[in-house]
N, C-alpha and C positions, 0 to 999 in steps of 0.2 A: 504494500500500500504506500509507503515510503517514497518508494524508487518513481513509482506512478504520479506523485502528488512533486516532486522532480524534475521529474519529464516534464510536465504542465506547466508549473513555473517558467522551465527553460522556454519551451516551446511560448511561450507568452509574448517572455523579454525579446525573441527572437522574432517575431511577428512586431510590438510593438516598437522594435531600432530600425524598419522597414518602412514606416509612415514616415510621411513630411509634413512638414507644420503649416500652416496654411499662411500662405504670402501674409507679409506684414506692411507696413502704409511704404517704408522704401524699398522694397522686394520688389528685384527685376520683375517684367508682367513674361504672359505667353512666349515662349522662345528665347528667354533670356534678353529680351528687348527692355529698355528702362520704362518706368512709368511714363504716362504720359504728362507732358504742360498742366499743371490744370490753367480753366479758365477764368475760374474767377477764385480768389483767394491771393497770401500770398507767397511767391512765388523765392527758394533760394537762387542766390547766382553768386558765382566763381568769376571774381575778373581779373585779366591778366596782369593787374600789378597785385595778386595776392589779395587784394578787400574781396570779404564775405559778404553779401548782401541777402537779406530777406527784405523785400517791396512785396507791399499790394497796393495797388493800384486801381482806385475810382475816376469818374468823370472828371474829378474837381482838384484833387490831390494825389501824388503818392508817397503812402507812411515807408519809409525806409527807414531800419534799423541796420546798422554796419556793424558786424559780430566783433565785438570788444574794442565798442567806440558806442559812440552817439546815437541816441534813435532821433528822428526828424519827421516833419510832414514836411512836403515840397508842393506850392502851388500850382495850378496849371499855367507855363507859360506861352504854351502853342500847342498844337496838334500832337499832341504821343513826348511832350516833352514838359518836367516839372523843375523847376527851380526854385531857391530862395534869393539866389543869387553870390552862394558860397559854392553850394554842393546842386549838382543838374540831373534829371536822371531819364534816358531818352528811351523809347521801345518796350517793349515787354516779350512776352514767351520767351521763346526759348535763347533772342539775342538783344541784345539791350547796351547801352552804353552809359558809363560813369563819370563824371566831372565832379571836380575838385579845386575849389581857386579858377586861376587862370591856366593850371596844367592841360593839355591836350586831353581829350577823352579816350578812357579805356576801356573796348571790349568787354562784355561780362556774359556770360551762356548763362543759361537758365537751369533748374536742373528741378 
């Protein structure tokens, strides 16, 4: 009865390290392909001088929070593009671009 109640155990653990856990909110989707953009929310980005950005972005504003720096709103100053006149923040999905001062703008993918 011992050797039987054993087996079942093993046989258990061995069926149960065979499941997968059910994707979680950053878990690659179908085929190993990344999540998608969403559309409304907001949105990480990676720019190419290394700032972390989390923007969401409304009609009127977008709240940017720069990861271990300053959070902001920036008003709208044109079409797809928010300033306060320090900090600029242009585009959204998946490519978007960063201003800072009068430095040139950079690059930031969306993720």
């Amino acid at each position: 009865m011992r050797v039987l109640a054993l087996t079942a155990l093993a046989t258990l653990l061995a069926v149960s390290a065979c499941v997968s856990p059910p994707p979680g909110p950053g878990d690659p989707g179908p085929g190993g392909a990344p999540p998608p953009i969403p559309i409304d929310g907001p949105i990480a980005y990676r720019c190419a001088n290394g700032a972390q950005l989390m923007v969401d972005v409304d009609a009127q504003s977008a709240r940017v929070a720069i990861i271990g720096g300053p959070s902001m709103v920036l008003p709208r100053a044109g079409d797809g593009y928010y300033s306060n006149g320090r900090y600029g923040f242009r585009g959204g999905g998946e490519a978007a671009q960063w201003e800072v001062g009068r430095a040139a703008p950079v690059a930031c993918r969306g993720s």
